[in-house]
Backbone as CSV, one residue per row, in Angstrom:
resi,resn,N_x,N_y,N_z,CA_x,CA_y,CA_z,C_x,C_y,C_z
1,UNK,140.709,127.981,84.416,140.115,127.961,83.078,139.253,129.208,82.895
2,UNK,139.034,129.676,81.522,138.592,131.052,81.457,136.901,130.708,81.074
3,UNK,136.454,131.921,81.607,134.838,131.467,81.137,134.399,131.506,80.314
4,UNK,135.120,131.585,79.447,134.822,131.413,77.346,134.729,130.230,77.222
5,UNK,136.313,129.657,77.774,136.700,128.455,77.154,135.587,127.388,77.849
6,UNK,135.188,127.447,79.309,134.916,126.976,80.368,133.451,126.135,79.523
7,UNK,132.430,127.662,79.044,131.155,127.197,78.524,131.449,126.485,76.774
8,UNK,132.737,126.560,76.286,132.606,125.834,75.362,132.906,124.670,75.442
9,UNK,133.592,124.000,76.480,134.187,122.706,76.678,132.584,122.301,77.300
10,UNK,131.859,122.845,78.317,130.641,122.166,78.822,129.864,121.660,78.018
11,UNK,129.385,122.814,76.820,128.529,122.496,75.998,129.046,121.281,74.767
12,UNK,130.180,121.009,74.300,130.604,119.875,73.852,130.421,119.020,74.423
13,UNK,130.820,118.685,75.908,130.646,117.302,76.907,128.863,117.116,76.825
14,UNK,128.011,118.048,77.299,126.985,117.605,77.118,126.137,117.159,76.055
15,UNK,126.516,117.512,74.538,125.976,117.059,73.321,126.777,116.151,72.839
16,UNK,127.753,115.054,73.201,128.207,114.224,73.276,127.992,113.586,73.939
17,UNK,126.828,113.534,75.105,126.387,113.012,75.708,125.085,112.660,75.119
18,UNK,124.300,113.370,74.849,123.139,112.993,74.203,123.365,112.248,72.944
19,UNK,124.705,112.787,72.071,124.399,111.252,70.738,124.403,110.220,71.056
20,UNK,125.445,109.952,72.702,125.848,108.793,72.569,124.427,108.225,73.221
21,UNK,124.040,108.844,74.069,122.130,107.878,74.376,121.876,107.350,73.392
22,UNK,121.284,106.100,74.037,120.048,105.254,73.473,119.156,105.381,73.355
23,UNK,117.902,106.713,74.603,117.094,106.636,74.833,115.948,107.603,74.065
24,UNK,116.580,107.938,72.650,115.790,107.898,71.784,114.684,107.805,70.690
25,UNK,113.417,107.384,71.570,112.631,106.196,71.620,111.174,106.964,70.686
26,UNK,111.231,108.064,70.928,109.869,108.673,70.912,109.983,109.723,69.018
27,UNK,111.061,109.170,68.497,111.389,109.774,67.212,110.414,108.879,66.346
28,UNK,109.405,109.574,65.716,108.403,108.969,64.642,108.690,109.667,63.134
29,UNK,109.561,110.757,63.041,109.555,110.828,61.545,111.574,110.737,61.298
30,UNK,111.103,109.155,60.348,112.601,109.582,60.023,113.573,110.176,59.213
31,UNK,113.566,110.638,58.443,113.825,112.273,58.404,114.725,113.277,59.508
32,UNK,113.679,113.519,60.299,114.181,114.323,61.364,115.119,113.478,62.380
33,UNK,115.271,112.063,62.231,116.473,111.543,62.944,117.605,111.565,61.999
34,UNK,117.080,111.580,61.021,118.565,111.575,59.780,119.344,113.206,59.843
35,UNK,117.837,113.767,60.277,118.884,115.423,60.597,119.844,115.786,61.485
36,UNK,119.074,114.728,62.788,119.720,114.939,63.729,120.671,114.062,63.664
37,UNK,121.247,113.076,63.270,122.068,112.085,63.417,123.487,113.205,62.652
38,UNK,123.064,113.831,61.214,123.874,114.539,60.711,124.418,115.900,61.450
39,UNK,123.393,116.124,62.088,123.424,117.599,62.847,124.732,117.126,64.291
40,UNK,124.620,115.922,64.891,125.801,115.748,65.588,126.896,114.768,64.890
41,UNK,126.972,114.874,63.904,128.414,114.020,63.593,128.989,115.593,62.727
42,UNK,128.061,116.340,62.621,128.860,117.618,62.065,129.897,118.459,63.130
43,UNK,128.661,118.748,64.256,129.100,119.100,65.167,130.208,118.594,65.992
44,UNK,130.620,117.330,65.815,131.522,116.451,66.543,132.876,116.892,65.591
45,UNK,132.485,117.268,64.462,133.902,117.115,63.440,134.357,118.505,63.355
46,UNK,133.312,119.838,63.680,133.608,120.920,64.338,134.187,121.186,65.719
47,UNK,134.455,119.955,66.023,134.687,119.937,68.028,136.281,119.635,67.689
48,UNK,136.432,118.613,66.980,138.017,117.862,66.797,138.761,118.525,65.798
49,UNK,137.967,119.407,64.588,138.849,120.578,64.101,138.886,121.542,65.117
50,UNK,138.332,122.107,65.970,138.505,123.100,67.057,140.189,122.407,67.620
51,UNK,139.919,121.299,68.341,141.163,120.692,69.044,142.302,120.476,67.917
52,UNK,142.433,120.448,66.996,143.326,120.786,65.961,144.050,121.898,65.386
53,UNK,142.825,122.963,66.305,143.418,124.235,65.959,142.999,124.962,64.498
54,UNK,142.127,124.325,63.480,141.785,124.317,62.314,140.415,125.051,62.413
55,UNK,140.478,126.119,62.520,139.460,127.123,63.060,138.529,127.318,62.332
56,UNK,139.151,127.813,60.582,138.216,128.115,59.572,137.189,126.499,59.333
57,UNK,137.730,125.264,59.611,137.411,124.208,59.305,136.044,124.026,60.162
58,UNK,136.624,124.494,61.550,135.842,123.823,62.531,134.506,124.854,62.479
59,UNK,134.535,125.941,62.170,133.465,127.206,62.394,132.649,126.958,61.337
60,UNK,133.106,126.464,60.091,132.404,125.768,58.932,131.420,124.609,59.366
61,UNK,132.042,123.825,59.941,131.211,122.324,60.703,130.312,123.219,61.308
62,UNK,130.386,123.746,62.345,129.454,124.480,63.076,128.335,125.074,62.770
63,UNK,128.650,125.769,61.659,127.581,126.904,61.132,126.734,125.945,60.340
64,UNK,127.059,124.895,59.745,126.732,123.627,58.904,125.308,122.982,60.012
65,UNK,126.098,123.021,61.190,125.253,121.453,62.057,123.926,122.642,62.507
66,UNK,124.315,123.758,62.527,123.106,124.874,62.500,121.984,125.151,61.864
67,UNK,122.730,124.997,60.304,121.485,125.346,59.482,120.854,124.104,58.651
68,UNK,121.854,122.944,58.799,121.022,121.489,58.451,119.762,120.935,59.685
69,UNK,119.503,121.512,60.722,118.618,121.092,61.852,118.210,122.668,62.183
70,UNK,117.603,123.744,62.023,117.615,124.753,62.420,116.374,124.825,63.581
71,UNK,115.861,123.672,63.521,114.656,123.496,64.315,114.758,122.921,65.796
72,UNK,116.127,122.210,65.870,116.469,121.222,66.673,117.353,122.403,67.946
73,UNK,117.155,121.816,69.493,117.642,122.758,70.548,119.199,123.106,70.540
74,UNK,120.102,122.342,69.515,120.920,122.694,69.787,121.661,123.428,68.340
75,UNK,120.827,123.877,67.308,121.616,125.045,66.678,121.734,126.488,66.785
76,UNK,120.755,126.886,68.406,121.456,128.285,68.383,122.629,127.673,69.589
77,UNK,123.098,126.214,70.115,124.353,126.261,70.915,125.316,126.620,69.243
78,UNK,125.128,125.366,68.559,125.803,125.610,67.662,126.509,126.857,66.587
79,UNK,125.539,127.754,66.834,125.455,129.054,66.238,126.902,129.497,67.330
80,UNK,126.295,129.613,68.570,127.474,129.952,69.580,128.864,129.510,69.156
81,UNK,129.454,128.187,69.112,130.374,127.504,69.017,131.004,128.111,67.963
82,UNK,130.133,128.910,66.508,130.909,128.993,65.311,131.459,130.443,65.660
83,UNK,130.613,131.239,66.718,131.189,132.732,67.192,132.726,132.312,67.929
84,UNK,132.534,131.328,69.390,133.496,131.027,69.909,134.809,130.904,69.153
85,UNK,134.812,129.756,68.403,136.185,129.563,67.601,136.679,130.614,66.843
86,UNK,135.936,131.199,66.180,136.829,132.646,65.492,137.207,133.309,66.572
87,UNK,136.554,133.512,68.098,137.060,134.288,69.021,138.282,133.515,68.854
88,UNK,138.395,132.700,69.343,139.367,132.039,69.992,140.669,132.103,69.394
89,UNK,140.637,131.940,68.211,141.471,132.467,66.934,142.069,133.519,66.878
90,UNK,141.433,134.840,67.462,141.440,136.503,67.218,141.030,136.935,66.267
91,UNK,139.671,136.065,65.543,139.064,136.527,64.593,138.196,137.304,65.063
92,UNK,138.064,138.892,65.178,137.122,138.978,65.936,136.274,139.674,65.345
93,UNK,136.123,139.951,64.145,135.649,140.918,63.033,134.389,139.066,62.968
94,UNK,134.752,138.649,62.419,133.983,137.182,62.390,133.231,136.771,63.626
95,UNK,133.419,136.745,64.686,132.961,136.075,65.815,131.808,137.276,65.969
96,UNK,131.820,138.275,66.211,130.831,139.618,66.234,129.729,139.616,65.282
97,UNK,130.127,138.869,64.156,129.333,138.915,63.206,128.425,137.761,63.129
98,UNK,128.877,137.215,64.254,128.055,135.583,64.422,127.657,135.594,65.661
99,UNK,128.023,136.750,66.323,127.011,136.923,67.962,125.971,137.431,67.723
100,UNK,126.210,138.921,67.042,125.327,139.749,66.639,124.122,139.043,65.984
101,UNK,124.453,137.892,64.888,123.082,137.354,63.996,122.444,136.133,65.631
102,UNK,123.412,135.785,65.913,123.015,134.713,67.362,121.702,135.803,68.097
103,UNK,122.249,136.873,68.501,121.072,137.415,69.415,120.081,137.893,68.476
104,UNK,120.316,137.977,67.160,119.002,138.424,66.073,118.249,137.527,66.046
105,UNK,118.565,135.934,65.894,118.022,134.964,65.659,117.285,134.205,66.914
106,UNK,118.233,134.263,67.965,117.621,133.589,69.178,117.471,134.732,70.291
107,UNK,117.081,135.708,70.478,116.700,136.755,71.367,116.054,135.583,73.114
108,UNK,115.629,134.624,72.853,115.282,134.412,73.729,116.140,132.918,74.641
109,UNK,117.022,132.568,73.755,117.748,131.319,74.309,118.539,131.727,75.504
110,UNK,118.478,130.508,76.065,119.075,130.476,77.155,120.709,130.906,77.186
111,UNK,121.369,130.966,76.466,122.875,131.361,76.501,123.234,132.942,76.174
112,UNK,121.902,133.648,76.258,121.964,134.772,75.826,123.061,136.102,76.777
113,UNK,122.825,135.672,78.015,124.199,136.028,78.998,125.585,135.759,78.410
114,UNK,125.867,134.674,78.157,127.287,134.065,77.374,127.435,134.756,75.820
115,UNK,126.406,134.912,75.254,126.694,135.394,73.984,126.998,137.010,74.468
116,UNK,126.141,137.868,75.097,126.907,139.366,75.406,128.072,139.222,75.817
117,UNK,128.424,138.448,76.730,129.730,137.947,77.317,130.883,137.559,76.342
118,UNK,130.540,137.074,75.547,131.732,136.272,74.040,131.206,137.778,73.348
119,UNK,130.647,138.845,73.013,130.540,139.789,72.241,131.219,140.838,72.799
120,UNK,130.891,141.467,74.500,131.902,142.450,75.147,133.801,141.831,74.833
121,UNK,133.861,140.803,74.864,135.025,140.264,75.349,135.685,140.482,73.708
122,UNK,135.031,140.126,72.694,135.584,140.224,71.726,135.964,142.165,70.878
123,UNK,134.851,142.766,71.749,135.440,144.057,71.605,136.635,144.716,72.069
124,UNK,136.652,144.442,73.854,137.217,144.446,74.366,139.123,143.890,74.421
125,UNK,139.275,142.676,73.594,140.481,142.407,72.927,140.685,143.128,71.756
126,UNK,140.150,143.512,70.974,139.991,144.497,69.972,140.521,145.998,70.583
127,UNK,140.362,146.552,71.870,141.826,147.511,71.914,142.763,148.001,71.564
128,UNK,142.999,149.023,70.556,144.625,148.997,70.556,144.711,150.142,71.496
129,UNK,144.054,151.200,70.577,144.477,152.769,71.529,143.335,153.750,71.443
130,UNK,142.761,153.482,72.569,141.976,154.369,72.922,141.842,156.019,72.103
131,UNK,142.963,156.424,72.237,143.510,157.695,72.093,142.935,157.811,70.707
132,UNK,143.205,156.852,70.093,142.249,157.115,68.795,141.656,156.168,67.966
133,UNK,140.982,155.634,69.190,139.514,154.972,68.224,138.987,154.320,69.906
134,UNK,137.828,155.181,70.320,137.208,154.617,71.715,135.775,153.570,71.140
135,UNK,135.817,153.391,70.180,134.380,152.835,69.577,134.838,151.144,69.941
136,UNK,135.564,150.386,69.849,135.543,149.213,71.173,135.593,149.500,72.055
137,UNK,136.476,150.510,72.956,136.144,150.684,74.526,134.754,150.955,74.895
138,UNK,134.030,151.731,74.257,132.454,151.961,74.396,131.252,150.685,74.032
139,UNK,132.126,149.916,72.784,130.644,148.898,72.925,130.738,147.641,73.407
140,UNK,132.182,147.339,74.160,132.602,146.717,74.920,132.026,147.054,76.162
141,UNK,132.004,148.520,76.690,131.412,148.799,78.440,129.594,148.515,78.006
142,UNK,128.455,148.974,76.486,127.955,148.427,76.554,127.204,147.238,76.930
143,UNK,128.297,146.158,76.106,128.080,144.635,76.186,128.038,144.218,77.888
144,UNK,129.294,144.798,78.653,129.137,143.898,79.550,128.328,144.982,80.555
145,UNK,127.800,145.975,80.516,126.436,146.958,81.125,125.786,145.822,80.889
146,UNK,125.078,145.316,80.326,124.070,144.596,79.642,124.332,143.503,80.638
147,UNK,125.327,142.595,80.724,125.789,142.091,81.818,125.310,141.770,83.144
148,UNK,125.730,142.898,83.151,125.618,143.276,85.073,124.209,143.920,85.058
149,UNK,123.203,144.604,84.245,121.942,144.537,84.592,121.149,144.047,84.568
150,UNK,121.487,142.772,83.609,120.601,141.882,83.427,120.342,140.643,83.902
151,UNK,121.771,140.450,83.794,122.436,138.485,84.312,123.269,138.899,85.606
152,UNK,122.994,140.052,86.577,124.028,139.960,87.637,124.343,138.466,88.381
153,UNK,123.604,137.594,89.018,123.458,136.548,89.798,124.734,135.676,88.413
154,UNK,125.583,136.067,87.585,125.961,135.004,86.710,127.486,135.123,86.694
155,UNK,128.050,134.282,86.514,129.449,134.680,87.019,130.627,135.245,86.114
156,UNK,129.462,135.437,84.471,130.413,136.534,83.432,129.767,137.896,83.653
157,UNK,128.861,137.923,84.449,128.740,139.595,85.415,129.450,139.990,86.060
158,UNK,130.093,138.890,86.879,131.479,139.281,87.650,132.644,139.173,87.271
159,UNK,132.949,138.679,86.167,134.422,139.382,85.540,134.032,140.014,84.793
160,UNK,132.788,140.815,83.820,132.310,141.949,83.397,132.519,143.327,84.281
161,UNK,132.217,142.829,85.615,132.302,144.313,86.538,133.924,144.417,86.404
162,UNK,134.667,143.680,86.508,135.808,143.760,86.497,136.904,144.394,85.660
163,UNK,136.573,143.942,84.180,136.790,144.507,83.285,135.941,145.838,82.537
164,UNK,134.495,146.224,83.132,134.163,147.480,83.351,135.223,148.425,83.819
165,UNK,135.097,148.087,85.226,136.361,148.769,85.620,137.531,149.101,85.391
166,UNK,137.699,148.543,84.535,139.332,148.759,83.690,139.108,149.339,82.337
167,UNK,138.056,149.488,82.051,137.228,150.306,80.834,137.141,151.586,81.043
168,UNK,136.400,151.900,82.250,136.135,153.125,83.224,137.197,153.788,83.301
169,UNK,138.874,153.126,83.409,139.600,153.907,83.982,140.951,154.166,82.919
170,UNK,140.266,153.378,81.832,141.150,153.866,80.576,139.941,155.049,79.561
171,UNK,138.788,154.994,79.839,137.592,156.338,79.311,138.733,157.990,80.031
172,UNK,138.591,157.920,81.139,139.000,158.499,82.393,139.904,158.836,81.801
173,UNK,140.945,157.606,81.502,142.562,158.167,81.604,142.513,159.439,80.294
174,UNK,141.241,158.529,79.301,141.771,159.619,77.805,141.312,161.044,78.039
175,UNK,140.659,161.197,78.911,139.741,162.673,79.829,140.714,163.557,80.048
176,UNK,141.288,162.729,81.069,142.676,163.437,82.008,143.410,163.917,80.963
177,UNK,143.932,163.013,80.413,144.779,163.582,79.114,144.801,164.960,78.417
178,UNK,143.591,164.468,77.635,143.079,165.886,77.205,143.148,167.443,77.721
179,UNK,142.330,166.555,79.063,141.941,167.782,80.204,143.607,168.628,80.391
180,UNK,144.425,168.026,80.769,146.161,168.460,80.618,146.754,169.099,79.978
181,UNK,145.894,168.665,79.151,146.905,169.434,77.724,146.377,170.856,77.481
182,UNK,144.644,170.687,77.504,144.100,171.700,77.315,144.750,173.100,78.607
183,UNK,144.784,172.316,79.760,145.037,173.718,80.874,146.826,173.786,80.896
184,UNK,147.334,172.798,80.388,148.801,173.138,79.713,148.546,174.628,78.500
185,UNK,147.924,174.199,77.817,147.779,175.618,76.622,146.652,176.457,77.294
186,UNK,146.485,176.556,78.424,145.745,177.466,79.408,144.322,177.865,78.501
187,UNK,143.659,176.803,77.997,142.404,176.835,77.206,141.639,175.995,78.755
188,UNK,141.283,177.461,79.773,140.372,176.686,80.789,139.304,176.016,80.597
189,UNK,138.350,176.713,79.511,136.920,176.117,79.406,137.126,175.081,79.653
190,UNK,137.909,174.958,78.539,137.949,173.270,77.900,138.210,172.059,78.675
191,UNK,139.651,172.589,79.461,140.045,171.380,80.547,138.971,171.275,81.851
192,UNK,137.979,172.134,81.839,137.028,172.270,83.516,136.326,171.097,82.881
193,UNK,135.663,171.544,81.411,134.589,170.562,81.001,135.596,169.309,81.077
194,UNK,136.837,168.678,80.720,137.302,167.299,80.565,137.392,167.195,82.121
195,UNK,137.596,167.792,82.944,138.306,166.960,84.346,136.367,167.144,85.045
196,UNK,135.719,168.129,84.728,134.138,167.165,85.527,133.954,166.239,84.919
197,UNK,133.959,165.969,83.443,133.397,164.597,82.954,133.897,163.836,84.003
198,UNK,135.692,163.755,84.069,135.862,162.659,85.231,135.063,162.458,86.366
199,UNK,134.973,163.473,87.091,134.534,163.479,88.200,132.674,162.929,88.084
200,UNK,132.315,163.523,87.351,130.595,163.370,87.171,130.492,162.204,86.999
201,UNK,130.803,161.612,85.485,131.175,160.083,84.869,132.279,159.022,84.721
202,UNK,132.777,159.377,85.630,134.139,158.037,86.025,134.222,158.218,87.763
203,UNK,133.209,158.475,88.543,133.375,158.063,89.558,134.143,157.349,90.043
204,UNK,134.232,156.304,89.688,134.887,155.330,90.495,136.335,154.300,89.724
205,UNK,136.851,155.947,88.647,138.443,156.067,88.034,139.045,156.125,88.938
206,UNK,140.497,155.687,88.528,141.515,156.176,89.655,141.921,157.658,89.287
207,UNK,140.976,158.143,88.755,141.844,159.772,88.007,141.197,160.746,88.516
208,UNK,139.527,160.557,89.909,138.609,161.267,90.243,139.693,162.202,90.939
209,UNK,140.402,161.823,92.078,141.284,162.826,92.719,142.106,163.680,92.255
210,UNK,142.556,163.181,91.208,143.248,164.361,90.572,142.544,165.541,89.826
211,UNK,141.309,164.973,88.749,140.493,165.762,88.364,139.926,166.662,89.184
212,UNK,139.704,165.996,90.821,139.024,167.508,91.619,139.924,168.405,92.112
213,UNK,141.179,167.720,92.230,142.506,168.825,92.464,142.955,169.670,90.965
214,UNK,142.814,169.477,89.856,142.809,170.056,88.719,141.825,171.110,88.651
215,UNK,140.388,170.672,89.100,139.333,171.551,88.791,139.282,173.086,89.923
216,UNK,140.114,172.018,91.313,140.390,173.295,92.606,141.488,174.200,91.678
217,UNK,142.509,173.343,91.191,144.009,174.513,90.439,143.585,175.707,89.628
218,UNK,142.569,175.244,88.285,142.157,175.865,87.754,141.368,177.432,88.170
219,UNK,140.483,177.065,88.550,139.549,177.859,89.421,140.440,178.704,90.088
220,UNK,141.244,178.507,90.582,141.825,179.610,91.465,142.647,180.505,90.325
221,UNK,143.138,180.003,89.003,144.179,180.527,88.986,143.546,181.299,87.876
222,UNK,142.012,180.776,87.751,141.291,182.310,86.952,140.495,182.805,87.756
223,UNK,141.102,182.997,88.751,140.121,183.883,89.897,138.945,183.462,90.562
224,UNK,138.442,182.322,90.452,137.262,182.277,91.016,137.748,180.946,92.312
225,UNK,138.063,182.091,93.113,138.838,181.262,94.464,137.510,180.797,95.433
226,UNK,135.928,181.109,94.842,134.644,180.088,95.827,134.618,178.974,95.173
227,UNK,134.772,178.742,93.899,134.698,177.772,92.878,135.663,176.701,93.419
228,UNK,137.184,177.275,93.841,138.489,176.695,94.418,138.472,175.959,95.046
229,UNK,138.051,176.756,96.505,138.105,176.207,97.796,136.893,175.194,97.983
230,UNK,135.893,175.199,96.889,134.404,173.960,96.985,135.159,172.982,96.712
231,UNK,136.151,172.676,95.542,137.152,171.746,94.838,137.822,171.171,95.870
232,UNK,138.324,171.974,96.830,139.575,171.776,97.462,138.739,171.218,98.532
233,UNK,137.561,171.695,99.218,137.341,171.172,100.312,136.320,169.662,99.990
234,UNK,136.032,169.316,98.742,135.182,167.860,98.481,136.586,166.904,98.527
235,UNK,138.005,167.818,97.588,138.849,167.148,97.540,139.437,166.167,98.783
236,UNK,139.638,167.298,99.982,139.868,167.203,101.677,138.782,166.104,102.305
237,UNK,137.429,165.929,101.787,136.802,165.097,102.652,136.989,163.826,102.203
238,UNK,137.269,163.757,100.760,137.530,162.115,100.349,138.782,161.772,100.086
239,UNK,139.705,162.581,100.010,141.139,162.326,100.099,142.128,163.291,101.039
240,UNK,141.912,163.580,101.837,142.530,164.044,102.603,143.680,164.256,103.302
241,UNK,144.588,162.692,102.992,146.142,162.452,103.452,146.270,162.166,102.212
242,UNK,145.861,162.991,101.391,146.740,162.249,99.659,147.426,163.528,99.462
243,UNK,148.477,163.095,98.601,149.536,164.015,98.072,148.390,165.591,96.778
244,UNK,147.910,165.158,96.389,147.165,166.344,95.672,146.611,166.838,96.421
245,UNK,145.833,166.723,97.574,145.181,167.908,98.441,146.245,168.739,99.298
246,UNK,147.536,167.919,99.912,148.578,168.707,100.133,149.048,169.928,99.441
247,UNK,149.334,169.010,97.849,149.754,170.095,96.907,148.963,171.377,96.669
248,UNK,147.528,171.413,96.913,146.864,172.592,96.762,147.371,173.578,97.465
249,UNK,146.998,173.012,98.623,147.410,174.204,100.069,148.985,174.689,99.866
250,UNK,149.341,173.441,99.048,151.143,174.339,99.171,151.242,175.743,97.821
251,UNK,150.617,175.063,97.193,150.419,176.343,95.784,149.816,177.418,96.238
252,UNK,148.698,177.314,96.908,147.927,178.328,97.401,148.570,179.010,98.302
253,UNK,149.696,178.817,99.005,150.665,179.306,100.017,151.841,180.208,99.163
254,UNK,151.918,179.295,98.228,153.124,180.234,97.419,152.615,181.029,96.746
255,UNK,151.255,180.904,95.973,150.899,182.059,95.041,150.425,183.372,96.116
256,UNK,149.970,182.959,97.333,149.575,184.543,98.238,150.895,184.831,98.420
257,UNK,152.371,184.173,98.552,153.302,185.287,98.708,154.054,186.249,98.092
């Protein structure tokens, strides 16, 4: 089960637990039991349009059982639930727009880990192509940064690092790219500056090795063979039986003959 779905099924079981108590005892204005009585039969009819699949229906109930009790502990869950279901949907223009007011409104609730978590994730499906438009890949590695520095001990920090990492190495990939094309049309500046970004800020891409074998190619082949051999020999200490540090020494063999 996924950890979206995981904390929305919990938080239903447990506020279905509390209507159904008896132990209710200490309510003196009634009023505020009539809120609350309404505040979970809303929420319940937002739970069974969810399981229906009736999304716009159920996010309606939700946002409803929120702002009829706004006082009561469970309308910033509720607030959550009305983000969840548009996620869940692939509404994600909607769900963002109901995380975003969630952390405006409750900055300090306890689900505030899960809400960055339902906000990276909803950027993050929001992907199409990097290549031209990185503004989800970036506030997606945001969201789940936020994550991992804040809520590490939590276990949407650890599929955050995860999918960091796969963030990292599609940033990277659009670098490389560039960087290629540029020392394809032999515009060096340009490709040195794209293949250090890799190296400086994607550490830990799968594209670092090539970028320092790119940055050794370059360098040599506008003359600055100290610049080269620094490339070639950081290249040699961390990759050393890989096919690109081979390839240097073999170029560098053919161009002295």
């Amino acid at each position: 089960m996924n950890l979206v779905l995981k904390w929305f099924l919990i938080s239903a079981i447990i506020l279905f637990q509390i209507s159904c108590s008896k132990k209710d005892t200490k309510i003196t204005v009634l009023e505020n039991k009539d809120l609350k009585s309404q505040m979970i039969e809303l929420y319940q009819e937002g739970y069974e349009a969810f399981l229906e699949r009736d999304t716009l229906f159920a996010a309606k109930k939700f946002s409803e059982a929120e702002l009829i009790f706004p006082q009561s502990d469970w309308a910033p869950v509720a607030a959550l639930m009305t983000a969840y279901v548009y996620y869940s949907d692939d509404y994600y223009s909607d769900a963002t727009y109901h995380l975003n007011r969630y952390l405006k409104v409750y900055p300090k609730h306890k689900n505030i880990d899960y809400a960055h978590y339902l906000l990276g994730m909803c950027y993050y499906e929001n992907i199409i192509d990097e290549g031209r438009d990185l503004d989800p890949l970036l506030k997606a590695k945001k969201e789940f940064e936020i994550l991992i520095n804040n809520y590490p001990k939590t276990e949407f920090a650890i599929d955050a690092g995860f999918k960091l990492g796969l963030i990292t190495d599609r940033l990277a990939g659009k670098e490389m790219y560039i960087g290629r094309h540029y020392e394809k049309s032999e515009k060096w500046v340009a490709a040195i500056n794209r293949f250090k970004n890799v190296v400086e800020n994607y550490e830990t891409s799968v594209y670092v090795e090539e970028a320092i074998y790119r940055l050794a190619e370059i360098h040599y082949i506008i003359g600055l063979e100290g610049e080269a051999k620094k490339y070639a020999t950081l290249l040699g200490y961390n990759y050393g039986s890989s096919n690109f540090y081979k390839l240097f020494w073999m170029s560098l063999v053919i161009h002295q003959c």
